[in-house]
VOGU-3710 file (C-alpha; in Angstrom, 3 decimals, decimal comma):
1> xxxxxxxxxx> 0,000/0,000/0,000  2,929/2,365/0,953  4,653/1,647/-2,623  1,176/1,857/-4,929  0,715/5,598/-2,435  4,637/7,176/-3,505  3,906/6,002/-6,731  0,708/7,718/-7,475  2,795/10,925/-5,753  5,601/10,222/-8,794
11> xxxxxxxxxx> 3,102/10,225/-11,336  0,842/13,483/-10,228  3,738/15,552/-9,295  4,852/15,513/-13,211  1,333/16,548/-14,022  1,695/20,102/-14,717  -1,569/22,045/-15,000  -2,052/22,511/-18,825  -5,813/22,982/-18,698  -4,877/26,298/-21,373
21> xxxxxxxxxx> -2,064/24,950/-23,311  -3,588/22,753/-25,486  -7,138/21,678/-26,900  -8,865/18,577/-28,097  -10,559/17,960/-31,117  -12,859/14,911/-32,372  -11,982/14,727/-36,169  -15,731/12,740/-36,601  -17,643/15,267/-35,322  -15,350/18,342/-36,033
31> xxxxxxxxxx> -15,899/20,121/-32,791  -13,328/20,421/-29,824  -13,846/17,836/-26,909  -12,563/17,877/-23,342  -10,012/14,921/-22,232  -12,646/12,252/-20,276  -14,912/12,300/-23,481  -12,317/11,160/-25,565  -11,103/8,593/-23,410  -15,027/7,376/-23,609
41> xxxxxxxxxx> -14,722/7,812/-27,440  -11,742/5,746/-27,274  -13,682/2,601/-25,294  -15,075/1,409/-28,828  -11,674/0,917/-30,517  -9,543/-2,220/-30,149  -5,830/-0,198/-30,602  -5,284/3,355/-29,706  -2,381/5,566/-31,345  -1,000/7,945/-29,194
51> xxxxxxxxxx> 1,114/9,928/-31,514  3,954/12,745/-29,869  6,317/14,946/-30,441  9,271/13,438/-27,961  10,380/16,204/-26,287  6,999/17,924/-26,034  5,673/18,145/-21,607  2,217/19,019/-22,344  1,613/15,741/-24,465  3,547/13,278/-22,008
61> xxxxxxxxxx> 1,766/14,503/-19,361  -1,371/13,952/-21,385  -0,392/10,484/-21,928  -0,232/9,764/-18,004  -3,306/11,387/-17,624  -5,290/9,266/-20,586  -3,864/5,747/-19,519  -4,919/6,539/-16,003  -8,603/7,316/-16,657  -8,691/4,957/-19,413
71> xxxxxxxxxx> -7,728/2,460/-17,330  -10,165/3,406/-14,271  -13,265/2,426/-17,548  -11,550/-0,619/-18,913  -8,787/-2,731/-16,895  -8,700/-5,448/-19,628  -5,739/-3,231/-21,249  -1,708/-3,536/-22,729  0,518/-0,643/-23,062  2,996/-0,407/-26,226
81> xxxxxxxxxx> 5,994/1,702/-26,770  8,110/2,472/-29,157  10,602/3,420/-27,134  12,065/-0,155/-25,431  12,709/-2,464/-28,038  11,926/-6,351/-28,327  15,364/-7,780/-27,256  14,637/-6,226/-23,612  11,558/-7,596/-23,336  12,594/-10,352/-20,998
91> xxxxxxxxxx> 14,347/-7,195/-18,911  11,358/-5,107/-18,824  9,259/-8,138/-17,592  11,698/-9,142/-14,709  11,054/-5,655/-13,730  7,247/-5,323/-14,046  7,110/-8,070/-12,006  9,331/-7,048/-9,071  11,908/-9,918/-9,965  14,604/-6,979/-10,433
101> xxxxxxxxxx> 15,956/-3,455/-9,530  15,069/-0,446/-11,155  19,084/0,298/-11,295  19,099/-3,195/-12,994  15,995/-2,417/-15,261  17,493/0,612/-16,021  20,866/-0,657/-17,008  20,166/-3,267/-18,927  16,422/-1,967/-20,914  18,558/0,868/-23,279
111> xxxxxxxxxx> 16,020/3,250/-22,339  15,879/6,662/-23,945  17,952/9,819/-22,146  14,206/11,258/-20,981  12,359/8,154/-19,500  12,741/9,545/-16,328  11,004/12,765/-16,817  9,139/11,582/-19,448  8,403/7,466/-19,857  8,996/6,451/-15,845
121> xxxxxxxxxx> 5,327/7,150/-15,418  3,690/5,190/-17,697  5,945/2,247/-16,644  5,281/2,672/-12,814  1,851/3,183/-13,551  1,653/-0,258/-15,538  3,735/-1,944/-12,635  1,368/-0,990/-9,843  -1,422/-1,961/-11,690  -0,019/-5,047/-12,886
131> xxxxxxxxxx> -0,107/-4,722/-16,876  1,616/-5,959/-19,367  4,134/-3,167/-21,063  5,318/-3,920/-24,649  8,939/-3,556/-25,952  7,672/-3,036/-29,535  10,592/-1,941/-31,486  12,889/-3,555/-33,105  16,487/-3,572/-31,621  17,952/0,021/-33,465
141> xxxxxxxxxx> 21,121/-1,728/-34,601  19,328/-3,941/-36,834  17,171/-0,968/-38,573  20,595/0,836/-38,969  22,024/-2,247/-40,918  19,027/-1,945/-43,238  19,630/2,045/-42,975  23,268/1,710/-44,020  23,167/-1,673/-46,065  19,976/-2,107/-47,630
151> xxxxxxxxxx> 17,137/-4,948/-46,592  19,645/-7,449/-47,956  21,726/-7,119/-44,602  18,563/-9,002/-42,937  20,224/-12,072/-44,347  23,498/-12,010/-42,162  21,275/-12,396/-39,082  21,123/-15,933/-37,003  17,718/-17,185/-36,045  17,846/-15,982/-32,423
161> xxxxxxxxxx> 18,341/-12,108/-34,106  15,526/-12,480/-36,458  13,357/-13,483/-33,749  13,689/-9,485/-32,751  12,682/-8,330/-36,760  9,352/-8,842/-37,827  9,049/-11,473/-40,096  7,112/-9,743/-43,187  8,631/-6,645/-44,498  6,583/-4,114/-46,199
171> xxxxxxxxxx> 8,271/-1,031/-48,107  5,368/1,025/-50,061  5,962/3,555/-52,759  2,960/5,407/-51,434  2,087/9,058/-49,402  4,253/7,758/-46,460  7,356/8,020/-48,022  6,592/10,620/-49,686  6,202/12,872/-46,555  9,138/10,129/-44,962
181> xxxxxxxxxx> 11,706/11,585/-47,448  10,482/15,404/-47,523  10,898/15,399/-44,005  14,576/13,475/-43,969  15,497/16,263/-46,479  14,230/18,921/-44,791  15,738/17,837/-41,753  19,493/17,388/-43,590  19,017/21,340/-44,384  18,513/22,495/-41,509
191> xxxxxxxxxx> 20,997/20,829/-39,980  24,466/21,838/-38,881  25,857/18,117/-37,719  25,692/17,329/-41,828  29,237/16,931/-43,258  28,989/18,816/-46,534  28,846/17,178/-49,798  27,679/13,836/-47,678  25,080/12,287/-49,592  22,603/9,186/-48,040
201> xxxxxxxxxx> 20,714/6,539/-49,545  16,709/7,726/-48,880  15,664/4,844/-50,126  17,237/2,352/-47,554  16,526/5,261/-44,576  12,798/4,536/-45,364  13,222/0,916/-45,657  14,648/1,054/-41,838  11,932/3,068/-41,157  9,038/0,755/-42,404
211> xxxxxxxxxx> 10,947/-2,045/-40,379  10,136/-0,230/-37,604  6,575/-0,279/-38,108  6,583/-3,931/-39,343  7,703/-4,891/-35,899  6,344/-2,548/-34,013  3,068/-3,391/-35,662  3,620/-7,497/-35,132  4,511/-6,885/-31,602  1,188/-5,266/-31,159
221> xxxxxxxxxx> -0,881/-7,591/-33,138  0,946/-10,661/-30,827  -0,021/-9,330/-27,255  -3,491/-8,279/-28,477  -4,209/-11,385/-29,768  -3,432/-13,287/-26,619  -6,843/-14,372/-24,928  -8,638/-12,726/-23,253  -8,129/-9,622/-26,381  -7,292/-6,542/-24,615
231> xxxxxxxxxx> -7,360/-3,064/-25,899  -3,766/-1,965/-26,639  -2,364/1,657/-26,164  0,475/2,195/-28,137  2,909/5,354/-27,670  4,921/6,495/-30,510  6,760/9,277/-32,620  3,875/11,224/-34,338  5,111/10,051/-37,884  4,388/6,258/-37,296
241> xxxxxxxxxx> 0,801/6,640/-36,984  -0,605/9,968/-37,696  -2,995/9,687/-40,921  -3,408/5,767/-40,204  0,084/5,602/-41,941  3,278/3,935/-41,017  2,619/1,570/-38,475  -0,971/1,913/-37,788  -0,977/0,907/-41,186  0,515/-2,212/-41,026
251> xxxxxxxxxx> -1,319/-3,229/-38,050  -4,125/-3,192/-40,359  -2,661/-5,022/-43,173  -1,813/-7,398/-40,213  -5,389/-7,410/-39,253  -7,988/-5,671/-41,012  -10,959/-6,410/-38,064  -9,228/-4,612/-35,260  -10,365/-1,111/-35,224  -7,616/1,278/-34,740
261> xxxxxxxxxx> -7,843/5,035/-33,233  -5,143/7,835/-33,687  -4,370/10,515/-31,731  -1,793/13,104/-33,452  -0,596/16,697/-32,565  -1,237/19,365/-34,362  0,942/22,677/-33,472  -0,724/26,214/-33,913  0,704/29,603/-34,166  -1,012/31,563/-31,806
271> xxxxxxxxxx> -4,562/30,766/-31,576  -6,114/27,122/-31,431  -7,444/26,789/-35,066  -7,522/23,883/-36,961  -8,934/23,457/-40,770  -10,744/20,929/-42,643  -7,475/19,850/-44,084  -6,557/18,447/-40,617  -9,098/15,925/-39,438  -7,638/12,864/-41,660
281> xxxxxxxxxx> -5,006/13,363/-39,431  -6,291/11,106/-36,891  -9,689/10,188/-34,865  -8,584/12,849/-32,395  -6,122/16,099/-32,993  -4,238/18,192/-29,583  -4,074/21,251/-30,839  -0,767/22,479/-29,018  0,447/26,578/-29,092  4,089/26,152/-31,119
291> xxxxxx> 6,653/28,185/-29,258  8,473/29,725/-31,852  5,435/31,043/-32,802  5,622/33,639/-30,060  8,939/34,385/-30,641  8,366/36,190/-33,711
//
């Protein structure tokens, strides 16, 4: 009782109040929402997307906020994340289940420079409340092989590595690319870590990058599939799911029953505003103020 008490004191003293800074919006009905009527929206839908920009506060509070009130309507419920990867699994289970430290858990589950602040949460959350927490990604130095060699380096793998790739690989010449390469590009200009004159192969970049959502999709499709089904809320960059692309996408190539939510950001300059434009983005839009916005 002491432990599930200092817990819940972890997880509300990161909740900042930021009942101003942002606004919901149902896509469906085109109208703005508060928080607990999404989360009842959400009760119909078999996997939720909860896309975010990493470094953003306002949306990973949000995301403590939305698992704990989701999970106070339906119990029967798996969290994803993109941000532990499959081969840690095993770690990440010892330490759901009290079997190790956090010091260990932390040493050993590669977890990403802002878990404390930002991830930590969701995990203790899922601890106390005995859930199951998926490592959905696949292990980074296998999607930089495919980055750097092509799909082809797959091949050099044993059978204990591939167990930690998905096992159908899906590269589309479609709108995700598209926006996947625009973006990379974009990205490369505006960046001053670029050697000049270095060039890079776009087309293997995106391969790695639809790896990613191959496996993180499988992993999804595996737990949910486990009886009893449980409602799965997955955590990711904004670009894997927003517009049912990337790997909300391939969950539904995986299977085309399960019906799939997304939530993506959308940043404003100065006022909350949103146009029609915006509501494929996703079931549900946060409309977030963008801060360099009100620098200029």
């Amino acid at each position: 009782m002491k432990r599930i008490i200092i817990i819940t004191i972890l997880i509300f003293s990161i909740l900042p109040v930021f009942c101003q800074e942002y606004k919901i919006i149902d896509t469906t009905m085109n109208k703005e929402i508060e928080l607990k009527e999404m989360v009842e929206r959400l009760g119909d839908y078999d996997v939720i997307f909860f896309g975010e920009f990493h470094d953003n506060k306002i949306l990973h509070s949000l995301e403590i906020e939305l698992l704990m009130m989701f999970y106070h309507k339906n119990k029967n419920l798996i969290i994803s994340l993109e941000m532990f990867e499959r081969d840690v699994q095993p770690v990440l289970d010892k330490y759901l289940s009290d079997e190790i430290s956090e010091t260990c858990f932390l040493a050993e589950s590669h977890h990403w420079p802002n878990y404390e602040a930002d991830y930590k949460p969701l995990i203790e959350f899922a601890k106390v409340n005995e859930l199951t927490v998926v490592a959905a990604n696949i292990p980074r130095r296998y999607a930089s092989m495919i980055s750097k060699q092509g799909m082809n380096a797959l091949d050099s793998l044993s059978q204990e590595e591939k167990k930690y790739v998905a096992r159908k690989h899906k590269v589309f010449d479609d709108e995700y690319k598209e926006h996947f390469i625009r973006t990379m590009q974009n990205n490369m200009a505006h960046s001053s870590k670029m050697p000049a004159g270095m060039t890079m192969d776009f087309d293997q970049i995106y391969a790695a990058q639809c790896i990613k959502d191959d496996t993180m999709a499988e992993s999804i499709v595996k737990y949910q599939s486990i009886p009893p089904r449980r409602k799965v809320i997955h955590f990711n960059g904004d670009f894997h799911s927003r517009k049912h692309l990337g790997t909300a996408q391939k969950i539904q190539i995986l299977e085309p029953m399960l019906k799939v939510a997304v939530i993506a950001p959308l940043m404003c300059e100065n006022e909350f505003t949103w146009n029609v434009e915006d509501l494929p983005e996703g079931e549900f839009l946060i409309l977030l103020k963008d801060e360099n916005s009100k620098e200029k």
